[in-house]
Every structure is written in C-alpha cells, then in structure tokens.
N, C-alpha and C positions, 0 to 999 in steps of 0.2 A: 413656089415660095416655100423656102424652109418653115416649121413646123415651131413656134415658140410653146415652152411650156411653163406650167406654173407648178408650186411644187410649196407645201404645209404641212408641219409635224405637228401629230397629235396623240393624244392618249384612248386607250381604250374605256375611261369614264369621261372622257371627251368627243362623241364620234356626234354632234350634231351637224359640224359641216359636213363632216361626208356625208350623210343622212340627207342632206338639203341638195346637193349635189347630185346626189342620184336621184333624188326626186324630180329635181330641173330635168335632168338629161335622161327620165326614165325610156324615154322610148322618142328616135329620131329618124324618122322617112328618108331613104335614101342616103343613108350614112351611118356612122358608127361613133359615138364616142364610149370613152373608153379611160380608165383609170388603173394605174399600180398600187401595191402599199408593199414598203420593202420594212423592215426592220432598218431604226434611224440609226447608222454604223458609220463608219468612217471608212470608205471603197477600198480608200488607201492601206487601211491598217487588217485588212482582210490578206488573207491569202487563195486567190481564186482558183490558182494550178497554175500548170504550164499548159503550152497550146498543144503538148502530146497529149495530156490528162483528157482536156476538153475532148478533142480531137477523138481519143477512143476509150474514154468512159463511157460505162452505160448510165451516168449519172448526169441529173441538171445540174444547176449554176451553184457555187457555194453558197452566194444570198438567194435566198427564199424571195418569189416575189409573185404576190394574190395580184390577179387581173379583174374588175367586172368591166363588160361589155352592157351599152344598151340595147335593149331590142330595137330591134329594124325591122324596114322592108328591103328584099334584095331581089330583086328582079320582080316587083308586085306581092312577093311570098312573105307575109310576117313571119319573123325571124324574133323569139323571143329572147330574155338578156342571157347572158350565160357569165361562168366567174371560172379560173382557173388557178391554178396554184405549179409552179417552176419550181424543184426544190432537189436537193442531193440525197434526200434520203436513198434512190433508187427502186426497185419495185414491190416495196413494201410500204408504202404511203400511207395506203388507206389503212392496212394494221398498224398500224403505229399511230394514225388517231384516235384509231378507237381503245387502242390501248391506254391512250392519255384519256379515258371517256369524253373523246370534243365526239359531240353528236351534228350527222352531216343529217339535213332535214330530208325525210324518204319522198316528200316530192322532189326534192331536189334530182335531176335523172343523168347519170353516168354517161359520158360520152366519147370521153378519153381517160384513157391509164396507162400512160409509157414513163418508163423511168427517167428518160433525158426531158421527153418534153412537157412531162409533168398532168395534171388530174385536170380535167374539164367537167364543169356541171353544168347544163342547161337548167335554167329556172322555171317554174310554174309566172304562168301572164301576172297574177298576183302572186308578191312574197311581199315579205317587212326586209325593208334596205338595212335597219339597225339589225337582223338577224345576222344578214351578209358582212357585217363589220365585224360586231362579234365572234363569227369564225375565223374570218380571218385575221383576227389581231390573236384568238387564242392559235391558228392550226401552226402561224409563222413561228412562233417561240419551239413549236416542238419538231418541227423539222430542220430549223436550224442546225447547226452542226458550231455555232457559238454563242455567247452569253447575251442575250438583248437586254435591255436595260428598261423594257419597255414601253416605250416611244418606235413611232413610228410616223414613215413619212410617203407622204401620197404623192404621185407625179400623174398628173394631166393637162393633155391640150388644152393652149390656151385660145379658146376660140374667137375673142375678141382683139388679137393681135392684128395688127394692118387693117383692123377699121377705121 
C-alpha cells in the first residue's frame, strides 16, 4: 500500500505541533517514524540543476531538508532518535553554522558529515523536542542558497490512512 502523507506550515514562534508530534511518536518498537521540514518555497519556482549537476556534484539538494527520526528498536537493539540535515552547502556545513553562532548541543553525537548526503546527529534517550525545532528552523535559512521568507513546512506519514 502506498504511503499517504500529511504535510503543515509553520512558523518558528509557532512549533507547538511539531513539539506534540514528536512527543506522540517519541520512541516506536519495531519501526520508524519520521518527519521533514523544508523551507515553505514554491519547488517549481527553485531551480534544482540539471541531472548532470546532481549526478556529479559533490553537493546535496538545492532545498535544505531537516529529518528527525524516532527511536527504535531494530533487531531487539534500542536505536535512539537521530535528525539530519540534506543541504548544498558542501563540506563545510558544520563551519558555516557555527559561523552564523546556531549552536549544535555537545550531547548531540556526530555520525555523518558528507557533503551530498548531508550531517547526521544521533540524540541523547532525553533531549527537549522544541530544542530540535529551533535548530532546525534556524540551521535551514543559513544553508540555504535562497531567500526563506520564514515559514516552513513539515511532511509526514500519515499513519492513520487505510484505517
């Protein structure tokens, strides 16, 4: 069965649903959910490249797009949440947030850092979910490579479909 999703723009003095959202789905046995936030843009009115660009850039996608993941179990083994970030800066990510001072929390623990497929954090079993917004509502605007307007919009499964 194909995979329906739901999909809500919000502001970053707005993030109480996402807040409620990861709190619901903080940690799920045997599975994964899982959420985007892109910067709220018009796909059409971007220009993404050509499929040479994509094809051998060492660069991810033009939109910027934060992932968090819940914690699991996979295979018996807790699997705690992790959040990643897709972005064109290339492989200078992490200096370029700290250059804009966004501070990345030091439990936060490094897992990936490749330029095309972008930064991974594995999370401490506790964090605050509004911390995990607030990064990424500010890291998106500065890896961008165009004007956000500030709005942003969230895509995830929509797990009540076909009940």
């Amino acid at each position: 069965m194909r995979t329906q999703f739901s999909t809500f723009t919000f502001s970053p003095t707005a993030v109480g649903p996402v807040v409620a959202l990861m709190e619901r789905y903080s940690y799920v046995p045997d599975s994964i959910f899982w959420f985007n936030i892109e910067p709220n843009v018009d796909r059409d009115s971007v220009h993404t490249g050509s499929i040479f660009w994509k094809a051998f850039s060492s660069r991810g996608p033009r939109i910027p797009q934060f992932t968090w993941t819940s914690a699991t179990d996979r295979k018996g083994i807790y699997q705690p949440s992790e959040v990643g970030l897709t972005h064109p800066t290339g492989a200078s990510v992490l200096d370029r947030i700290q250059n804009f001072q966004i501070n990345v929390p030091d439990e936060w623990r490094l897992i990936q850092d490749h330029p095309k497929r972008g930064i991974v954090f594995q999370l401490p079993t506790a964090y605050d979910p509004e911390e995990v917004i607030i990064f990424a509502t500010s890291v998106i605007p500065v890896v961008s490579p165009f004007e956000c307007d500030g709005s942003f919009r969230l895509v995830y499964p929509d797990l009540t479909f076909g009940q």
